[in-house]
C-alpha positions, 0 to 999 in steps of 0.5 A, a space after each residue: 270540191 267546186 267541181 265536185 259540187 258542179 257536177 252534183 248541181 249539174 245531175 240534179 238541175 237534170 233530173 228535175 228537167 227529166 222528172 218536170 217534162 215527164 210529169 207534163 207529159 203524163 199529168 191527170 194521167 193522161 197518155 203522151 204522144 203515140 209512137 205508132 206510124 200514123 198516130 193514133 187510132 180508135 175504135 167503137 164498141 170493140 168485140 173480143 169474141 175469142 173466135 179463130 182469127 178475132 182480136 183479143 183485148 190483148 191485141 187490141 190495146 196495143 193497136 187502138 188508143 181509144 174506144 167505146 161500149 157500153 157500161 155491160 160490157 166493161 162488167 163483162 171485160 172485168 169478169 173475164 180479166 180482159 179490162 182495157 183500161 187495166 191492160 193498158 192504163 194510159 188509153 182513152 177508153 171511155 164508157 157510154 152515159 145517158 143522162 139526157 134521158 130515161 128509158 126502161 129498154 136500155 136499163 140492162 145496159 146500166 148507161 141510164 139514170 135509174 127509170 123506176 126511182 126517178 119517176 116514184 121520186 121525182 117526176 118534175 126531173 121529167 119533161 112533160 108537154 102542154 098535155 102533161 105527156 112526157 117529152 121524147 127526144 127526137 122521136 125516140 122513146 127515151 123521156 127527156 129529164 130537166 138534165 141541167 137542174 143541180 138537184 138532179 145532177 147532185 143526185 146522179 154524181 153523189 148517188 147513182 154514178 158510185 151505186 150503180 154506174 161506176 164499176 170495180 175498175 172506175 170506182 177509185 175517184 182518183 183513177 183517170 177513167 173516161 166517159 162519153 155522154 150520148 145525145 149532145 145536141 146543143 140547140 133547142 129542143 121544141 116541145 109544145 110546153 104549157 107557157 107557164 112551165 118554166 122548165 120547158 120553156 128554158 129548154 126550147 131555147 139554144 141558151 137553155 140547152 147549151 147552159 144545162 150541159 155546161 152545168 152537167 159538165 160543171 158538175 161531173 168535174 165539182 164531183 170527180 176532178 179526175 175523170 174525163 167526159 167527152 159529148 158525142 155531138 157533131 158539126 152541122 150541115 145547114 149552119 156555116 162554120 162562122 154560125 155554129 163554132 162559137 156556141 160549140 167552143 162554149 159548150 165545149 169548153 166545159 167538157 175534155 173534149 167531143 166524140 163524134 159518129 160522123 168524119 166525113 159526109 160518107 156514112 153520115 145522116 148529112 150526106 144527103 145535103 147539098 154539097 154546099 151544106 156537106 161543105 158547111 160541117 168539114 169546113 166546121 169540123 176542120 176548124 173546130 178540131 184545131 179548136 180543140 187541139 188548142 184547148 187542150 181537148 179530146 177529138 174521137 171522130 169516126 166512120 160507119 158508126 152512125 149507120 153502122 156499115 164497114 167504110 170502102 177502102 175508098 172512103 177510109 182514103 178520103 176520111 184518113 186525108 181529112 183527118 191528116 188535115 187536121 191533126 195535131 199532137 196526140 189528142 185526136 183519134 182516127 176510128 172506121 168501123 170495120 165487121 167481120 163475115 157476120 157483120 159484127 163490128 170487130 176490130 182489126 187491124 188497117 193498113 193506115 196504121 202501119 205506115 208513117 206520116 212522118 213529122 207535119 211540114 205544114 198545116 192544112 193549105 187550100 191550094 185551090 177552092 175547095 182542094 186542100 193539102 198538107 204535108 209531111 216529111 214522109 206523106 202527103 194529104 190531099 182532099 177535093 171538097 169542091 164540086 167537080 174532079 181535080 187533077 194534082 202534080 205530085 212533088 217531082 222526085 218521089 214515087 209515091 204510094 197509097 197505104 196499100 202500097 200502090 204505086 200512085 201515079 202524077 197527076 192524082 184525079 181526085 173525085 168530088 168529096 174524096 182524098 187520098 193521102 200518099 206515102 213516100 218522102 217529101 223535103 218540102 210541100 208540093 207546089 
């Protein structure tokens, strides 16, 4: 009988331990760790065209783990019985929002807070300068809204977002649906506002800025504690990493986590800087992105997205490196854009993807100024963020190979601003 009721104590005490562990690795619905060779991937603005040779949404789910487009384009998915976020449920595939601004030519896409009602309703939502003109927003034609005030934000999350953004698939308030905020420019705005128009004033402060998103985010989470919403903002080059992550982390901390159009300085708006300024943001983003691993928080950084151009294979080799630096369990997303004949951005499939890391024996080291590497059981990360080339010995007793399966010979060159990571097993880091 005593063993009897031992073994019964035994399989329950078990089967708590299996039930606890699998509901911390999908508490809010949120996906467990991947289980594809180099972690996971992502991709912005898929196309499904069901062209000869284009991938499906079929295709798609089970190669990237997270994505973005815009709200038209779900609606399509939807119509068509291709939604990605029902084929598979555990994917972080989010929705483009603006609520910074207002803009009648973006209406279509259904990402814009509603332009006619705002302004027959409440124009004090809007900027206005000096001269009573509305404000733009970095020289767009979008108008900017007094995007922090809590009657606005009460308005978007209790009347536009169920009546006109969230769709048949997002509309639960229960189901853990994604979504990622445009225009996250933390820092102040510079609007030649009258000096009594309070509103503007607390706008051309950083303090003003950053306490309007952190009461938006506030809010989206007071109004739907199961969704998520990432900002799409970055690192900056003219800023050091010591002078920008702690108003980032603040801000941050607010949201589930940041999507970013730039990884590297190829294919990014600060690629003209100074190396030194280059420095500033990946040294930024490095420390920033184990910020964000540490919180708990989302990290969906990509390549081509901000001037829309396909990445050589060189810079998808130094962009992978980087992003193996910086890794850390299953929250951070690798992304390249990448086209077809046309030029349209269609997602397939890269050899990065199909080759494994193995387990990290190490975390991201600074092996020389500027030069840095990380280790893993079955790869090697090595980036050159100094001014001049470098030249590497691999670990002795390996042949090594590149993700397209070339044989990568001892010592590795590395140009400035470029990393390679190399594949073949490793016992222990590389001296």
């Amino acid at each position: 009988m005593k063993k009897q009721l031992f073994l019964t104590l035994v399989v329950a005490l078990g089967f708590l331990l299996i039930r606890t562990l699998v509901i911390n690795d999908f508490i809010y619905g949120e996906p467990v760790a991947s289980d594809k060779p180099s972690g996971q991937f992502g991709f912005p603005y898929p196309n499904f065209t069901d062209a000869s040779g284009a991938m499906t949404a079929q295709q798609f789910v089970t190669m990237f783990d997270a994505a973005m487009h815009n709200p038209d384009v779900y609606l399509q998915w939807i119509n068509s019985g291709t939604d990605i976020r029902k084929l598979n449920p555990n994917g972080v595939y989010s929705k483009h929002l603006s609520l910074r601004t207002l803009d009648k030519s973006y209406a279509s896409e259904g990402d814009h807070p509603d332009y006619n009602w705002i302004h027959a309703n409440h124009p004090e939502w809007i900027l206005h300068d000096a001269n009573g003109k509305t404000v733009s927003l970095e020289g767009s034609t979008e108008e900017s809204l007094d995007f922090g005030n809590p009657a606005y934000l009460d308005w978007v999350f209790s009347t536009w977002f169920p009546n006109n953004y969230l769709d048949s698939t997002d509309r639960d308030p229960n189901l853990v649906t994604w979504y990622v905020l445009d225009n996250g420019n933390f820092l102040r705005m510079y609007i030649n506002g009258a000096a009594d128009d309070a509103v503007c004033q607390r706008y051309n402060t950083d303090a003003g800025v950053q306490t309007a998103f952190k009461t938006l985010f506030d809010k989206f989470h007071h109004y739907y504690p199961n969704k998520r919403i990432l900002v799409s903002t970055g690192t900056l080059s003219y800023m050091t990493a010591e002078q920008q992550l702690p108003w980032m982390q603040d801000v941050l901390s607010h949201a589930d986590g940041m999507f970013d159009e730039c990884l590297i300085n190829d294919h990014c708006y600060w690629n003209s800087q100074p190396n030194d300024g280059k420095r500033n943001a990946l040294k930024a983003m490095l420390q920033l992105a184990d910020w964000l691993a540490s919180n708990g928080k989302y990290f969906f950084p990509n390549i081509g997205l901000y001037d829309g151009t396909q990445p050589t294979q060189a810079q998808v080799n130094f962009g992978f490196a980087f992003f193996n630096l910086l890794r850390s369990r299953n929250k951070q997303f690798f992304s390249i854009v990448t086209q077809d004949f046309n030029g349209m951005w269609r997602p397939k499939s890269y050899p990065e993807q199909n080759v494994p890391l193995g387990q990290a024996l190490e975390t991201s080291q600074q092996v020389a100024p500027n030069v840095y590497r990380r280790t893993f059981s079955q790869a090697v990360a090595y980036v050159n963020l100094s001014d001049t080339p470098v030249s590497i010995n691999l670990p002795a007793g390996t042949t090594y190979k590149n993700s397209l399966g070339q044989t990568v010979n001892s010592p590795l060159t590395l140009s400035s601003f470029s990393g390679l990571t190399v594949y073949g097993s490793t016992s222990q880091p590389s001296p």
